[in-house]
N, C-alpha and C positions, 0 to 999 in steps of 0.2 A: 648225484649231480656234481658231487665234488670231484668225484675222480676225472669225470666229465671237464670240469670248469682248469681242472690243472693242464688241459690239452693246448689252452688256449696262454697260458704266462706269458709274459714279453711280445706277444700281439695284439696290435689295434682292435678294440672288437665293439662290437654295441650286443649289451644285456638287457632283454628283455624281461620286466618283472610285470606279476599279475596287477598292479595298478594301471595297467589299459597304455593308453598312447603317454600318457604322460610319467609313464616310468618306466623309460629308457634312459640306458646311462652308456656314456660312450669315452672310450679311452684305454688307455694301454694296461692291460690287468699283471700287476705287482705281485700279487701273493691269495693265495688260498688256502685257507687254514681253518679248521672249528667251526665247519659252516659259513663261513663269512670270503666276500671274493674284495681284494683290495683294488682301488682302480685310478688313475691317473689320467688324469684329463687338463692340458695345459699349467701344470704345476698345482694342481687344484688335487688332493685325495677325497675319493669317495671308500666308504665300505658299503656293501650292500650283505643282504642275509640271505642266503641259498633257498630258504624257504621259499619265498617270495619268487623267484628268478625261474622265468616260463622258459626262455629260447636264449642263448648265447649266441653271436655268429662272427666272424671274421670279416676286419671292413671290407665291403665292397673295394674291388679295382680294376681301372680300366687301363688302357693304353697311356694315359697321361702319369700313373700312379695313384689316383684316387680316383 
């Protein structure tokens, strides 16, 4: 998942982790390192732990840009 998750740096994305709807984390991913994916959301950092993390994906966009 890691090699996986480095696809995604400096893109918008929303990471899905195994705690169901309410762990999702959304925002611009900074770094990937040691199993851990670093994430940016509004000036606000998350880590999250690779373990946990079911689906990555790149934000949606439409013709307006989101």
């Amino acid at each position: 998942m890691e090699e996986s998750a480095k696809k995604y740096i400096g893109k918008d994305c929303i990471i899905y982790t195994a705690l169901g709807s309410e762990g999702t984390v959304k925002g611009v991913i900074k770094e990937v390192s040691d199993g851990t994916v670093t994430v940016d959301s509004n000036g606000n950092s998350e880590t999250v732990n690779l373990d946990f993390v079911v689906r990555i994906r790149e934000w949606p966009k439409n013709k307006k840009g989101k």
